[in-house]
C-alpha positions as CSV (number, residue, x, y, z in Angstrom):
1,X,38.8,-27.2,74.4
2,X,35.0,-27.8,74.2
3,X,32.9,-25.3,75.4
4,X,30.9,-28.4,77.2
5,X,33.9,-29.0,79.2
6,X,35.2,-25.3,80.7
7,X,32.6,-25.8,83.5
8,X,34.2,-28.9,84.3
9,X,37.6,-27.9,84.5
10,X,36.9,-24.6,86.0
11,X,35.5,-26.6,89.3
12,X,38.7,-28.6,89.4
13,X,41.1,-25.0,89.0
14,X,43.3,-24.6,92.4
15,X,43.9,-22.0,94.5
16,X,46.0,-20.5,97.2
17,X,44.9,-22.2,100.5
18,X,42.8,-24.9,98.8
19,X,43.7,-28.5,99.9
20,X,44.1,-31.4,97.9
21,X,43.5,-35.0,99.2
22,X,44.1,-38.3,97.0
23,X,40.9,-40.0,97.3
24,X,41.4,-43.2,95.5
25,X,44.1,-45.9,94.9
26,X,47.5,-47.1,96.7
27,X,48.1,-44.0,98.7
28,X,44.7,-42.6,99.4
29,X,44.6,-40.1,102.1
30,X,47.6,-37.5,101.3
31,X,46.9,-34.6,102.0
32,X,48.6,-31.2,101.1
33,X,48.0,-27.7,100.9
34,X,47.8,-25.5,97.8
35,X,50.8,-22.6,98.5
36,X,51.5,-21.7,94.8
37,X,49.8,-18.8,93.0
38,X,50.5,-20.2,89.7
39,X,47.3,-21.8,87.5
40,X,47.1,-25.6,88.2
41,X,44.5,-28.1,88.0
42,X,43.6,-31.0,89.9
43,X,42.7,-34.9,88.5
44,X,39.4,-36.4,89.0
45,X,41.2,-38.7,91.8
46,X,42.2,-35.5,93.5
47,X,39.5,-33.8,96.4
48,X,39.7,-30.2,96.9
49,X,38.9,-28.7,100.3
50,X,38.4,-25.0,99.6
51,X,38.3,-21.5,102.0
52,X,38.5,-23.9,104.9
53,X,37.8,-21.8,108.1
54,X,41.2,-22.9,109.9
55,X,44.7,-22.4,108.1
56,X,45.1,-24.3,105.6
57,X,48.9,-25.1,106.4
58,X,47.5,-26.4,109.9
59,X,44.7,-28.6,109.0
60,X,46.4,-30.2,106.1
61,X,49.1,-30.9,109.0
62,X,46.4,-32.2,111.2
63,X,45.2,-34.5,109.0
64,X,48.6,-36.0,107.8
65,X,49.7,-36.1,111.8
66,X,49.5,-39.5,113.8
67,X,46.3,-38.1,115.3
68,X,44.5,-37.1,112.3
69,X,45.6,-39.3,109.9
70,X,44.2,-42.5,111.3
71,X,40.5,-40.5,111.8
72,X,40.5,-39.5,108.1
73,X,41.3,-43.1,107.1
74,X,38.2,-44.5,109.1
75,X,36.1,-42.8,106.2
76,X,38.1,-44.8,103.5
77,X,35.7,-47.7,101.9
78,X,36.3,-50.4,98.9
79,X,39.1,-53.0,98.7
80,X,40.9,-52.8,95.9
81,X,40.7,-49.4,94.9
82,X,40.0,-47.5,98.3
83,X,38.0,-44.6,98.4
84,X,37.9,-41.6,100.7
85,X,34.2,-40.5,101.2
86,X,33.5,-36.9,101.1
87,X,30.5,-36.5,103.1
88,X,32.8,-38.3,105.6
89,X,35.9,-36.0,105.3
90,X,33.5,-32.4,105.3
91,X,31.8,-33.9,108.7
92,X,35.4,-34.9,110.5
93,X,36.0,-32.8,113.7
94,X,38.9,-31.0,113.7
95,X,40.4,-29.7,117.3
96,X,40.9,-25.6,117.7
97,X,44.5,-24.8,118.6
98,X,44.7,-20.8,118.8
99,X,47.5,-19.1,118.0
100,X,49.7,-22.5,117.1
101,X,47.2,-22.8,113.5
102,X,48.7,-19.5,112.7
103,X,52.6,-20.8,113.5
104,X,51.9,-23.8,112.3
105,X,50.7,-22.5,108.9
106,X,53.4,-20.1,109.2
107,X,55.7,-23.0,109.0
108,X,54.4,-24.6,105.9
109,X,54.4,-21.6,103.8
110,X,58.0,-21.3,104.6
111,X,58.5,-25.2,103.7
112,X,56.6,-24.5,100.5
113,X,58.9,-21.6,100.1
114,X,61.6,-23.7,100.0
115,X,60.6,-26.3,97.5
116,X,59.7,-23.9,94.9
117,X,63.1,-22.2,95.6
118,X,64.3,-26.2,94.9
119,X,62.4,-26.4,91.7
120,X,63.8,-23.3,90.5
121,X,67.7,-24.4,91.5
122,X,66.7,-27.9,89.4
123,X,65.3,-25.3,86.2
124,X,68.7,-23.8,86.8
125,X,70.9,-26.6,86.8
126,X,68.9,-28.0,83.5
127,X,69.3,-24.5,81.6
128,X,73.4,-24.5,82.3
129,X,73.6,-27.8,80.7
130,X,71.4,-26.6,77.8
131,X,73.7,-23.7,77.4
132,X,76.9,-25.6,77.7
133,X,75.6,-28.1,74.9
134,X,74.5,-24.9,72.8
135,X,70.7,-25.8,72.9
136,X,69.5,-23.2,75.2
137,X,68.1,-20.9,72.1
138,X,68.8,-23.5,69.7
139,X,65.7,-23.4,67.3
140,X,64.9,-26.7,65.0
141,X,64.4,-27.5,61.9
142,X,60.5,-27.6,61.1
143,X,59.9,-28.0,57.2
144,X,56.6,-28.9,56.6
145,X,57.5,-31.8,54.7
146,X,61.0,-34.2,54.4
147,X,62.4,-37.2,53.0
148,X,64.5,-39.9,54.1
149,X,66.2,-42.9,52.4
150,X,64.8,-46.6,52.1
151,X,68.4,-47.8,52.9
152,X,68.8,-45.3,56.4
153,X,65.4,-47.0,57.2
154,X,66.0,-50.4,56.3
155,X,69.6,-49.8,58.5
156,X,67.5,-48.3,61.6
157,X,64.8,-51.0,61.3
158,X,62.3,-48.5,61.8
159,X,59.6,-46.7,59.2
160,X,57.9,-44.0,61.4
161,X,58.5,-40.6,59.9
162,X,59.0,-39.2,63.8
163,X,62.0,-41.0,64.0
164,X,63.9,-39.2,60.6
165,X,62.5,-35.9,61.6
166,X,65.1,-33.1,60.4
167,X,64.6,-31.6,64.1
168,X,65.8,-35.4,65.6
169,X,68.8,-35.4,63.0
170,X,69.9,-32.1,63.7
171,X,70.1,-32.5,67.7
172,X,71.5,-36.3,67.1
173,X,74.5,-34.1,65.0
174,X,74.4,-31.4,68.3
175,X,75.4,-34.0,70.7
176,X,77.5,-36.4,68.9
177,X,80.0,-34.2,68.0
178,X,82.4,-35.4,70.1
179,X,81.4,-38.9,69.3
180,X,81.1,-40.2,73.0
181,X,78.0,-42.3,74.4
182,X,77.3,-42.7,77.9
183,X,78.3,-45.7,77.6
184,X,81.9,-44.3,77.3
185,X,81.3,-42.6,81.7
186,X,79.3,-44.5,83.1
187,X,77.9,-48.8,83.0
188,X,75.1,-50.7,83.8
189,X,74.7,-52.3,87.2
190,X,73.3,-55.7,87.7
191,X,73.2,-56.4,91.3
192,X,70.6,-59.2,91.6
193,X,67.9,-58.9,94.5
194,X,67.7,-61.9,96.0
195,X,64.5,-62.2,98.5
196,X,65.4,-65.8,100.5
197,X,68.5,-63.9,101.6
198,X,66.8,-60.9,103.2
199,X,63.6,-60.5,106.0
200,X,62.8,-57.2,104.9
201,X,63.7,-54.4,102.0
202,X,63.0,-51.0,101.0
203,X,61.8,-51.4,97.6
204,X,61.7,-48.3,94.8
205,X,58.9,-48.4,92.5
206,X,57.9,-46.3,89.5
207,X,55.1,-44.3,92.1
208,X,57.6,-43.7,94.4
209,X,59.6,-41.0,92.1
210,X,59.2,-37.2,92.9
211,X,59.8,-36.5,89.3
212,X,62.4,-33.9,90.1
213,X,65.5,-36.7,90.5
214,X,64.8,-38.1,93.8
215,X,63.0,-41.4,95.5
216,X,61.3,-42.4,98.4
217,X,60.7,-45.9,98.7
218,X,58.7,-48.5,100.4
219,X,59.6,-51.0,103.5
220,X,58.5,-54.9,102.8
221,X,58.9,-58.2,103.9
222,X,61.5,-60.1,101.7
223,X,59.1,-63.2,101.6
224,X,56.2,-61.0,99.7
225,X,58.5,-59.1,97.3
226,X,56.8,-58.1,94.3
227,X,57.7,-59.9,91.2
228,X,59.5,-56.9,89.8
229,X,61.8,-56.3,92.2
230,X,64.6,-56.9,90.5
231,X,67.8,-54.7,91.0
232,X,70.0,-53.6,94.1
233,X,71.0,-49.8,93.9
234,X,73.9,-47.9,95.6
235,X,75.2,-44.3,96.7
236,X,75.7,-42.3,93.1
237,X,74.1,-44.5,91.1
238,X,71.3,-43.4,88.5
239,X,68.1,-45.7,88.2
240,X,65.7,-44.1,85.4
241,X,62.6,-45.0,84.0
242,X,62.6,-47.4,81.1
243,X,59.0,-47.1,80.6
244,X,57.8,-44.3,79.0
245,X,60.6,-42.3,79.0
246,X,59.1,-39.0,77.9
247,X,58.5,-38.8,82.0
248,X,61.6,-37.6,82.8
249,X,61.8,-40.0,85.7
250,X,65.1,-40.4,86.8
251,X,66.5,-40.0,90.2
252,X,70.1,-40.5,91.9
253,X,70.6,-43.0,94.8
254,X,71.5,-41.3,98.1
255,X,74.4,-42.8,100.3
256,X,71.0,-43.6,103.1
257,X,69.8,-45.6,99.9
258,X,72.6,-47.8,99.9
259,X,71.4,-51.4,99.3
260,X,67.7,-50.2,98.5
261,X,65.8,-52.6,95.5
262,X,64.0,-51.0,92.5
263,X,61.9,-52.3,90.3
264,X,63.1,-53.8,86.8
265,X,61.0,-51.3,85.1
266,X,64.2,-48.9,86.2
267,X,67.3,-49.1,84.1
268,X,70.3,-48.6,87.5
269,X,73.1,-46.9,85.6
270,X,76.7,-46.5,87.5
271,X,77.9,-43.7,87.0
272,X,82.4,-44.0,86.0
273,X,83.5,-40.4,84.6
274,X,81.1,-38.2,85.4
275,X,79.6,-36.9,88.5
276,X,76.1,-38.7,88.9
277,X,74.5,-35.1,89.2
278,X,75.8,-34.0,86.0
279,X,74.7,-37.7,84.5
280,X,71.4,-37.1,86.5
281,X,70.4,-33.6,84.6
282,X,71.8,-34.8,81.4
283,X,68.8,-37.9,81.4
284,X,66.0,-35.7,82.5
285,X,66.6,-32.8,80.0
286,X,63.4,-32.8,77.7
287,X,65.2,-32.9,74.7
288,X,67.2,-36.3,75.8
289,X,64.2,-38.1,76.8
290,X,62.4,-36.8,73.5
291,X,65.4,-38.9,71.7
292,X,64.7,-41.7,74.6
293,X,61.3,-41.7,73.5
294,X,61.8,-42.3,69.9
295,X,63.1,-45.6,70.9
296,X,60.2,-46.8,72.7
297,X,58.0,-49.9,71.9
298,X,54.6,-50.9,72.8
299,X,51.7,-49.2,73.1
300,X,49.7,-49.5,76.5
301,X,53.5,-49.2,78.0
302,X,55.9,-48.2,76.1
303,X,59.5,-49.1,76.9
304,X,63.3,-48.7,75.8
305,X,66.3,-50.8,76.6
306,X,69.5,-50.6,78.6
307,X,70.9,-50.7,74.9
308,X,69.0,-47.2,74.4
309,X,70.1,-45.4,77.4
310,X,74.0,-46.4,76.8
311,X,74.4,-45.6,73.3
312,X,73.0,-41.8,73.6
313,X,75.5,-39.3,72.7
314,X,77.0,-38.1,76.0
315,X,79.2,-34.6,74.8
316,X,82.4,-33.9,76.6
317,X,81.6,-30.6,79.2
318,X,84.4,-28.5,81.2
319,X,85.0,-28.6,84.8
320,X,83.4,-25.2,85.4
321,X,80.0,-26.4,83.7
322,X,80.1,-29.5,85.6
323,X,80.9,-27.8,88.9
324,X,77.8,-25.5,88.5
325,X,75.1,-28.2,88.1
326,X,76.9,-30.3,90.9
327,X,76.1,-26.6,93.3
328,X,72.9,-26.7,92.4
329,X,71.7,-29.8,92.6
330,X,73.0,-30.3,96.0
331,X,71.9,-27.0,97.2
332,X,68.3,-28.2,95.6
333,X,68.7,-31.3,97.8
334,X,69.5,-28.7,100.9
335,X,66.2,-27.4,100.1
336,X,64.0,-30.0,100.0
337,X,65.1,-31.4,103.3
338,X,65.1,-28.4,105.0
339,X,61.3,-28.2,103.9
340,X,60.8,-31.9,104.5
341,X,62.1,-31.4,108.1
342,X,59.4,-28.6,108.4
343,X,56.8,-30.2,107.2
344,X,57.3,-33.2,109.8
345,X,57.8,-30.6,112.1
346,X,54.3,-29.1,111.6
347,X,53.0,-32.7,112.4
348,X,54.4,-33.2,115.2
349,X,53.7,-29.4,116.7
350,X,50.2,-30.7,115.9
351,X,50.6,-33.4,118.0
352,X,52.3,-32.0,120.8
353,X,49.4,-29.2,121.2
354,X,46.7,-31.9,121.7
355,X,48.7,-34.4,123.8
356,X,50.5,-31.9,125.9
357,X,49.5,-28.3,125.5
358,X,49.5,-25.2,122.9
359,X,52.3,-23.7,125.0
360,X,54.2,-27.1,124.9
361,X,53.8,-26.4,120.7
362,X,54.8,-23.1,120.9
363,X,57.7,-24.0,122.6
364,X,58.9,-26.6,119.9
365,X,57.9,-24.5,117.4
366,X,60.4,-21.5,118.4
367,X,63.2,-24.3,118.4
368,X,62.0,-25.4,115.2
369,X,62.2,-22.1,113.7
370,X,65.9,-21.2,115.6
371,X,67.3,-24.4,114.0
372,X,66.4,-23.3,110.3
């Protein structure tokens, strides 16, 4: 890295307690605390509100409750692209709670808590299937140089050296052992979204993935669907990302999901013989979209097709193996709601304090707390 650009990122290096606030584009205004001790940076669309003087769990809370939320908002300016103004957000009065900042930020550490503990059930669901496929200390082929023949290039239609890499070869061999595709347990669905038949829809959009195989989604009236909403999705199925793959953005459908609409740019896979978890981790291992990626076209956004993601090798795995992922993914899920519930909690403890009383806060807090 330069040396002319260490002072730069340095500024924009988080820390525990800092909070970060999107301060440009679609969803401007989210606000989160920083819980992690591990290195991270933030983007240029990113502000960073460091040491504040309250908790940081509460007054991230604050400003994401239906109280704060609207106040911070007033400070947005622009049309298109909507801005948050600093000198705005550092000069917002915030209201003093006593003792319920402390609970409160006692609450979002333990949310935070949990979602680590989700990412690290997700880490271990991916490094079972790495081990059942015999990948997990698997070390590639790197020669420095390699050949390949005009006629296997000619045959693949494609001339880019990446593509007959001896690592590539070598894991294509890995997985196709067997000779099945996922084609062979699982098959496209093509569920057309039609918009004169609806009022409104919950729509599923590229932004809208968490990058760790779930999605949230959007509410919208039918008569202003975008364009690209394309494809109804159901309980179990897969939807990943067609367009740039590398991601890893894929996410399964949740039976509350049922009937939701997502975007064309998402390939909706249906999942036959295989559990859709299993299917799920398979799709966002790194090496699998590497392999994905080889197949993309384009350059500004580059994209596979439904061909791609079907005819991957898809090896045969035992019950046990697949029994194992399915435990941790769904105990990864357990996680994340628990923490989503205190989270919302937090908000609403918020609101309750200023509305009603601290005691009043204290009170749903301890009920909060006996519930988890």
């Amino acid at each position: 890295m330069p040396d002319e650009l260490l002072p730069t990122v340095a500024r924009n290096r988080l820390s525990n307690g800092d909070i970060l606030v999107t301060r440009t584009g679609a969803n401007f205004g989210q606000t989160a605390p920083w819980k992690r001790g591990v290195d991270a940076y933030a983007c240029a669309d990113i502000l960073i509100l460091r040491e504040p003087s309250v908790p940081s769990g509460y007054l991230s809370s604050f400003l994401e409750s239906r109280i704060g939320k609207p106040l911070m908002l007033r400070g947005g300016y622009g049309a298109g692209q909507p801005h948050i103004a600093p000198p705005y957000l550092a000069n917002m009065l915030i209201p003093r709670l006593g003792i319920v900042e402390g609970r409160i930020d006692q609450i979002i550490n333990s949310a935070s808590a949990l979602e680590e503990k989700a990412a690290t059930v997700l880490d271990d669901a991916g490094t079972t299937l790495l081990e059942a496929l015999g990948l997990a200390d698997w070390t590639p082929p790197e020669p420095l140089t390699y050949a390949a023949k005009a006629s296997d290039a000619l045959a693949a239609g494609r001339l880019d050296s990446r593509f007959f890499a001896p690592r590539i070869q070598a894991l294509l061999d890995i997985l196709s052992a067997g000779g099945r595709t996922i084609s062979d347990v699982a098959k496209p669905r093509r569920e057309k979204f039609r918009p004169d038949q609806h009022l409104m829809f919950d729509y599923i959009e590229i932004s809208d993935m968490d990058g760790a195989g779930a999605t949230g989604r959007t509410r919208l009236v039918a008569a202003e669907a975008p364009s690209r909403a394309t494809w109804h999705v159901r309980p179990g199925d897969i939807i990943t990302s067609s367009v740039r793959p590398i991601r890893r953005l894929s996410a399964q459908i949740m039976p509350d999901q049922d009937g939701f609409v997502c975007s064309s740019g998402f390939v909706v896979v249906r999942p036959q013989d295989i559990a859709p978890e299993v299917l799920l981790t398979y799709l966002r291992l790194p090496v699998i979209c590497e392999l994905l990626d080889l197949y993309a076209s384009a350059s500004m956004y580059p994209s596979i097709t439904d061909a791609d993601i079907f005819n991957l090798p898809m090896p045969e795995l035992t019950t046990h193996v697949e029994t194992q992922i399915v435990d941790h993914l769904q105990n990864a899920r357990l996680a994340k709601a628990r923490a989503a519930s205190l989270l919302d909690a937090a908000k609403r403890a918020v609101e309750i304090a200023i509305e009603d009383s601290e005691t009043a806060a204290l009170a749903y807090l301890a009920d909060v707390e006996g519930a988890n």
